[in-house]
C-alpha positions in Angstrom: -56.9 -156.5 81.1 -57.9 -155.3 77.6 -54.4 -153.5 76.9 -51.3 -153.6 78.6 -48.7 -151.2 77.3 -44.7 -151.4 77.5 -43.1 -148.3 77.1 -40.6 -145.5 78.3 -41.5 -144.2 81.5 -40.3 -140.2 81.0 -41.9 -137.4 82.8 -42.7 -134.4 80.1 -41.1 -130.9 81.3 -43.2 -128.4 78.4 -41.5 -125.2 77.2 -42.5 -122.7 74.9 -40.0 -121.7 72.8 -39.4 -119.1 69.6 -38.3 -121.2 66.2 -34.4 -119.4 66.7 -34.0 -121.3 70.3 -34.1 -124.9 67.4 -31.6 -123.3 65.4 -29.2 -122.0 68.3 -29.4 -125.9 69.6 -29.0 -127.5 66.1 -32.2 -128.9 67.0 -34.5 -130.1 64.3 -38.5 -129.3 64.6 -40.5 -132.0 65.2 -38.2 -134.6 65.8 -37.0 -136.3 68.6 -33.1 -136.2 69.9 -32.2 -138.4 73.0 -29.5 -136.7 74.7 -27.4 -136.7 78.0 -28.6 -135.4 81.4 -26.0 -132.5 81.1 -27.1 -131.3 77.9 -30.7 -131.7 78.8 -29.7 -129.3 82.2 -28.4 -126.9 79.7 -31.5 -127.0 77.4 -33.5 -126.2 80.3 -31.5 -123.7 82.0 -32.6 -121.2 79.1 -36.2 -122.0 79.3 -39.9 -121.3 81.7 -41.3 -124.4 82.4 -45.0 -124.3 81.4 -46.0 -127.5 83.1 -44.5 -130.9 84.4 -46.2 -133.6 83.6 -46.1 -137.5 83.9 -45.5 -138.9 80.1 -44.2 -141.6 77.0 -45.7 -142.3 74.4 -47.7 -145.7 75.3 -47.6 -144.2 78.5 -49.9 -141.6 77.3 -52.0 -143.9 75.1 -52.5 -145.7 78.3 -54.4 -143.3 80.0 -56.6 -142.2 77.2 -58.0 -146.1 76.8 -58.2 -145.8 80.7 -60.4 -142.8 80.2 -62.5 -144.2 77.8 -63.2 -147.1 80.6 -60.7 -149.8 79.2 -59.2 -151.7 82.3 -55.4 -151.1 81.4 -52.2 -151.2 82.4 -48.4 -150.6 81.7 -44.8 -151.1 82.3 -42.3 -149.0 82.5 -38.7 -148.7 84.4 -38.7 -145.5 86.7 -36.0 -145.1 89.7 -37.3 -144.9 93.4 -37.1 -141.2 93.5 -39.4 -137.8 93.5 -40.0 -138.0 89.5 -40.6 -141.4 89.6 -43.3 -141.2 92.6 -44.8 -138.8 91.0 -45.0 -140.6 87.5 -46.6 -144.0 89.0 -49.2 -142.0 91.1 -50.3 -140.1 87.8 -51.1 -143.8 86.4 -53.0 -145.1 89.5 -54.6 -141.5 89.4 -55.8 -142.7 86.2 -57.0 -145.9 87.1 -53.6 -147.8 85.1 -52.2 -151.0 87.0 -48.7 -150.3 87.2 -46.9 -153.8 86.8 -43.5 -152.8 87.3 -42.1 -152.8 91.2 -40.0 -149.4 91.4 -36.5 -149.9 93.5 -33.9 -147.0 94.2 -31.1 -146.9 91.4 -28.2 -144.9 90.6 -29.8 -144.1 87.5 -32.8 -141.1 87.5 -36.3 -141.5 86.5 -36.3 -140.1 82.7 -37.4 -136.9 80.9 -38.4 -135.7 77.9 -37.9 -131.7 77.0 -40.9 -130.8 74.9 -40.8 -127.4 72.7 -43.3 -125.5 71.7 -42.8 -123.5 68.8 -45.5 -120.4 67.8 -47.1 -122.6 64.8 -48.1 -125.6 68.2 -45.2 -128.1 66.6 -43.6 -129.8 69.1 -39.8 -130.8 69.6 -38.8 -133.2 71.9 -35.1 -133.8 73.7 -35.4 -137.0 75.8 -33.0 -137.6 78.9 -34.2 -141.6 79.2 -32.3 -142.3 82.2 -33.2 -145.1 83.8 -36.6 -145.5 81.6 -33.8 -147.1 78.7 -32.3 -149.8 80.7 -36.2 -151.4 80.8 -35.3 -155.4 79.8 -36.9 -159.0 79.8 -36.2 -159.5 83.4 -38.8 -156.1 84.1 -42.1 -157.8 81.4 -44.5 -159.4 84.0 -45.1 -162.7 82.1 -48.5 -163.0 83.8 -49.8 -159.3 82.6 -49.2 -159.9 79.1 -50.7 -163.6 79.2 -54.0 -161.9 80.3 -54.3 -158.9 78.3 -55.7 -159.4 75.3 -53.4 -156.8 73.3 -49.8 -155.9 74.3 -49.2 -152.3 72.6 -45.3 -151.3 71.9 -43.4 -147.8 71.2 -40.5 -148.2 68.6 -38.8 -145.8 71.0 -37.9 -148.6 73.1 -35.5 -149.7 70.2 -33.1 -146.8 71.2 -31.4 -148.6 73.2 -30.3 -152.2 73.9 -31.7 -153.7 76.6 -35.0 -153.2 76.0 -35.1 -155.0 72.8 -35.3 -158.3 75.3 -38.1 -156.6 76.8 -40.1 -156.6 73.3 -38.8 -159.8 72.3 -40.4 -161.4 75.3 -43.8 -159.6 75.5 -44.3 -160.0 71.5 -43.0 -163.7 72.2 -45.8 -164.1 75.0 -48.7 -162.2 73.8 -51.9 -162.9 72.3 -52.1 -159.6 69.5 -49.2 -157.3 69.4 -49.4 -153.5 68.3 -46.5 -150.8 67.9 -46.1 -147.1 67.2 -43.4 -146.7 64.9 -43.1 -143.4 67.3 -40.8 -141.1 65.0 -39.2 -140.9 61.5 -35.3 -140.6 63.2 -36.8 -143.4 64.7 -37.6 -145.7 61.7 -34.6 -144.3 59.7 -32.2 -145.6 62.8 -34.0 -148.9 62.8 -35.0 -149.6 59.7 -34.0 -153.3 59.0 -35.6 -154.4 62.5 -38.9 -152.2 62.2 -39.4 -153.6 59.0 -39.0 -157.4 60.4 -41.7 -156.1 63.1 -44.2 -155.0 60.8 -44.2 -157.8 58.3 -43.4 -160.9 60.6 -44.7 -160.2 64.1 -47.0 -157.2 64.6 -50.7 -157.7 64.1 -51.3 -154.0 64.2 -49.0 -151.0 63.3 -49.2 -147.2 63.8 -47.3 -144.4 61.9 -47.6 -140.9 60.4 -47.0 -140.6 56.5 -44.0 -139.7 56.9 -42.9 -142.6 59.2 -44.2 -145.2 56.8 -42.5 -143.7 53.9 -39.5 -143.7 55.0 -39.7 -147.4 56.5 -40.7 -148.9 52.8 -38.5 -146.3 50.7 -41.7 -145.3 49.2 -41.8 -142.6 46.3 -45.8 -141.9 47.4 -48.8 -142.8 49.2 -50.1 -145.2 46.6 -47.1 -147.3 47.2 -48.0 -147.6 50.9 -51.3 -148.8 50.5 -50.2 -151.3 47.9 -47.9 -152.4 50.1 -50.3 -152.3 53.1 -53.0 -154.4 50.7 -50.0 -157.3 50.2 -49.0 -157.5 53.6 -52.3 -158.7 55.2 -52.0 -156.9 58.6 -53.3 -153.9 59.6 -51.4 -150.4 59.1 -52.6 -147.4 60.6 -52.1 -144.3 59.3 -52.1 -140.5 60.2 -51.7 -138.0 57.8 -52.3 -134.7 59.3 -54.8 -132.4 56.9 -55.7 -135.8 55.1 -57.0 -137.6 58.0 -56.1 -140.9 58.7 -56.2 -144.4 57.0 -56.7 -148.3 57.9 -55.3 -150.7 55.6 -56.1 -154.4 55.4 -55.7 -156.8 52.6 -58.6 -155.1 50.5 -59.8 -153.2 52.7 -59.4 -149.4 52.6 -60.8 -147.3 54.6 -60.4 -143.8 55.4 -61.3 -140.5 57.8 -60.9 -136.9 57.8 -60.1 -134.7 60.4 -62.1 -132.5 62.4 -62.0 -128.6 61.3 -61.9 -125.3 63.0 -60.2 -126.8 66.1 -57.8 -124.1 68.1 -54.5 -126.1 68.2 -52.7 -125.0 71.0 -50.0 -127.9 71.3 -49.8 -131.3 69.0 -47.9 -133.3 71.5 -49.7 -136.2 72.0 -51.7 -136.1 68.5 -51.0 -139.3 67.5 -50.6 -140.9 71.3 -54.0 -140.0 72.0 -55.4 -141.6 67.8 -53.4 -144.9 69.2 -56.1 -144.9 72.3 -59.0 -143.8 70.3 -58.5 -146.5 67.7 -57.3 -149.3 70.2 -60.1 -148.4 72.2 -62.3 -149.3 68.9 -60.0 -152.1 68.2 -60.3 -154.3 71.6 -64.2 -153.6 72.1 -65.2 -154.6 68.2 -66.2 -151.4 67.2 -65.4 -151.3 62.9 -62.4 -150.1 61.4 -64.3 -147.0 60.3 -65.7 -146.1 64.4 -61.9 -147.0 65.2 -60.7 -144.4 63.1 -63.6 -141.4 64.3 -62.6 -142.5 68.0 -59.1 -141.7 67.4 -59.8 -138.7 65.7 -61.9 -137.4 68.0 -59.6 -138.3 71.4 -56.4 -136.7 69.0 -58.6 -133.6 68.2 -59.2 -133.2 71.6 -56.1 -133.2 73.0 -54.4 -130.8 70.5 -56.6 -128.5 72.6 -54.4 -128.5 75.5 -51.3 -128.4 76.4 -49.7 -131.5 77.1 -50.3 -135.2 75.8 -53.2 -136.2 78.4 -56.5 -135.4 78.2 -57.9 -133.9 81.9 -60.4 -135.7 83.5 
């Protein structure tokens, strides 16, 4: 295998919402809030679904480098139940090996509420139910031996358990990558993120804001300094100003494609993370990395949801 990825295995319910349904729900846009399966019920009692659709954030990575003909493949916890049938056979649908043997809990396969807001920001509520309790015991030893990348969410470091789970894959694996996934994210885990990036990850994703906020930086020019010193590659998204690699000396930088019809953003930066891997694992340069991952994210802000049809 070229990538195996180790995420949260959460089945996206997509709502379209007005910006006064955040304000009602002391919700914040763009952001994402883990909550309880009773409020998520509540949440959704209110709303039309638009579509249900298999999802996570590697998850959804996944499938684009399976797209782009990359024998992959993931783990994930899902229960023995309708969602969770349904979410493995969207990954075999997609040519993903699922490495993770599903068994009936009393725990539910998890969700994620995403809202749609008029401007195509999205706003996500995650139930993780049984997705969360994902630990070392669940990494197949043999799938990350013989992949040769392992790539990470930072989500997983919600909750405890599945901090065994990274321990053991980033213990066991040949190259190591991670989305930092979310600023709440970051600002929660701060101390360990940072430990990540500088000490065990070979390559790291984030937004600009996400990075900020993980090196208390007053600007940009601080994070590439910082990205020069640190020696391992940072990859960055910055919405209107394209994207960035940085590694040692090397800076190097892409814009974004114009006059696109953004109709929902979820997946953006999910779908850069395949582009760029996709680059990554077949030796294509930094600079072809960074157009593939523009052009798989500037696709799927196209559609609705954070997969790319076939």
């Amino acid at each position: 295998m070229k990538v195996l990825g180790i995420g949260n295995a959460i089945v996206d319910v997509i709502c379209k919402i007005e910006d006064s349904f955040l304000t009602e729900n002391n919700l914040t846009k763009s952001t994402m809030k883990l909550v309880d399966e009773t409020e998520f019920k509540k949440l959704l009692s209110n709303l039309k679904i638009e579509e249900t659709i298999a999802g996570g954030s590697v998850a959804n990575s996944i499938v684009g480098l399976s797209q782009l003909g990359n024998p992959v493949s993931f783990i994930g916890k899902i229960n023995d139940d309708e969602l969770g049938n349904k979410y493995e056979k969207s990954l075999t649908n997609e040519k993903v090996k699922y490495c993770y043997q599903k068994k009936k809990e009393t725990i539910p396969t998890g969700t994620c509420l995403i809202l749609i807001t008029p401007d195509s920001e999205r706003t996500m509520c995650t139930f993780l139910g049984i997705a969360g309790k994902v630990n070392d015991n669940d990494i197949d030893e043999n799938a990350v031996k013989n992949s040769k990348l392992v790539f990470l969410e930072g989500y997983l470091w919600d909750e405890g358990e599945p901090k065994t789970a990274f321990d053991k894959a980033i213990s066991l694996s040949k190259k190591t990558a991670m989305t930092l996934s979310d600023k709440f994210c970051v600002d929660r885990h701060k101390k360990n993120f940072l430990d990540l990036v500088i000490n065990k990850l070979d390559i790291t994703f984030a937004n600009e804001q996400e990075i900020l906020s993980l090196i208390d930086a007053k600007n940009f020019d601080e994070v590439i300094s910082f990205g020069k010193q640190l020696g391992k590659l940072i990859v960055i998204t910055r919405g209107e100003k394209g994207s960035i690699a940085i590694k040692k000396n090397e800076v190097v930088e892409c814009d974004i494609k114009k006059d696109l019809k953004i109709v929902d953003l979820t997946g953006a930066g999910d779908l850069f993370a395949a582009g760029f891997l996709h680059g990554y694992v077949n030796n294509l340069s930094t600079k072809q990395s960074l157009e593939k991952g523009t052009e798989m994210s500037s696709k799927v802000i196209q559609i609705f949801g954070a997969r790319l049809k076939n």
